[in-house]
N, C-alpha and C positions, 0 to 999 in steps of 0.2 A: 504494500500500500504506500509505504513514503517513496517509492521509486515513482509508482505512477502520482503520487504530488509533487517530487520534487523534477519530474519530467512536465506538467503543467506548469507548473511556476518557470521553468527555463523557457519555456514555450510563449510566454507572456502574459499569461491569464492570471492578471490583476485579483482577482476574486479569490483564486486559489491563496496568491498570499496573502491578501490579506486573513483569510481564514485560518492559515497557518501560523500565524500571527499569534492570532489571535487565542490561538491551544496552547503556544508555547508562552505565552505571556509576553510576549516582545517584541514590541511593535518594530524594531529595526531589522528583528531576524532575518536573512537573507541568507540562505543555505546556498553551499558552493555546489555539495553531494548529495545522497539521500541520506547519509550515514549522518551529517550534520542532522538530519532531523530525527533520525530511529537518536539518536545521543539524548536529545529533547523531551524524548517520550518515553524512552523505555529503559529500565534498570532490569539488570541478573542478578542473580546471587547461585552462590554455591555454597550449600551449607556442609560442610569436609566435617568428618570427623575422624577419630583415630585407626575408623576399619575402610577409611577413603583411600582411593591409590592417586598418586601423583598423573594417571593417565586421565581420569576423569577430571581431574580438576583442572589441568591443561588445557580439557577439551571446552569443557565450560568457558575458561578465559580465551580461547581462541574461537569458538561460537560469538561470541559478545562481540570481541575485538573484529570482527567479518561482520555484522551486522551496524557497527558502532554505535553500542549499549555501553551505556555507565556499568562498573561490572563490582561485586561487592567477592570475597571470598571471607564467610564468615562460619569462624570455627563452633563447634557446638556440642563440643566432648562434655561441658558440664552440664548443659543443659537434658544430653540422653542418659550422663550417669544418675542425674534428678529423678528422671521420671522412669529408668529402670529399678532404682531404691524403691519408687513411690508403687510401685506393680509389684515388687519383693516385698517390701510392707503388707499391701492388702491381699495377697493370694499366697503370702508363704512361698511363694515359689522363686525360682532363679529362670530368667528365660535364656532359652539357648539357641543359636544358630541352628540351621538343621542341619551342618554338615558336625557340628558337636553332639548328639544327638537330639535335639529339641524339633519340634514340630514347623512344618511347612507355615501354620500360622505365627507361630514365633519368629518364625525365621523373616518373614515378613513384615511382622512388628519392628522388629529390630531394625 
């Protein structure tokens, strides 16, 4: 979608930028690429944790950086060991990957 705006707006149709404008909050915006405007509109994140591999998160930032998205890489080992305690707490139980033995649903929780 911002290819086919920011290919009207080269094109000269007034109306398009202004409307472009007008999403990105700035009335001077004037995009050179389409990338200048996916930048505008769109944020990634990757939330990595300790069982993340260096391949996914690569890919993640090179997805972004190809589409030119604001790109976040936000860790969040504390946050799954919270709420693994917080499911050890209420079921007594430990959940396991399913290749440790634990269930196909666990293994997807996790």
């Amino acid at each position: 979608m911002s290819k086919l705006v920011f290919e009207s707006v080269q094109a000269g149709n007034q109306e398009t930028l202004v409307q472009i404008r007008k999403v990105v909050k700035n009335e001077n915006f004037n995009p050179k690429t389409y990338q200048e405007i996916v930048s505008e509109l769109l944020v990634t994140s990757y939330l990595s944790s300790k069982n993340s591999s260096d391949d996914t998160r690569d890919r993640a930032k090179r997805l972004a950086e190809g589409i030119g998205a604001y790109h976040f890489n936000i860790g969040i080992d504390e946050a799954y060991d919270k709420i693994v305690g917080i499911f050890e707490a209420a079921t007594d139980k430990k959940p396991k990957y399913e290749s440790q033995g634990g269930t196909p649903s666990e293994d997807i929780a996790l």
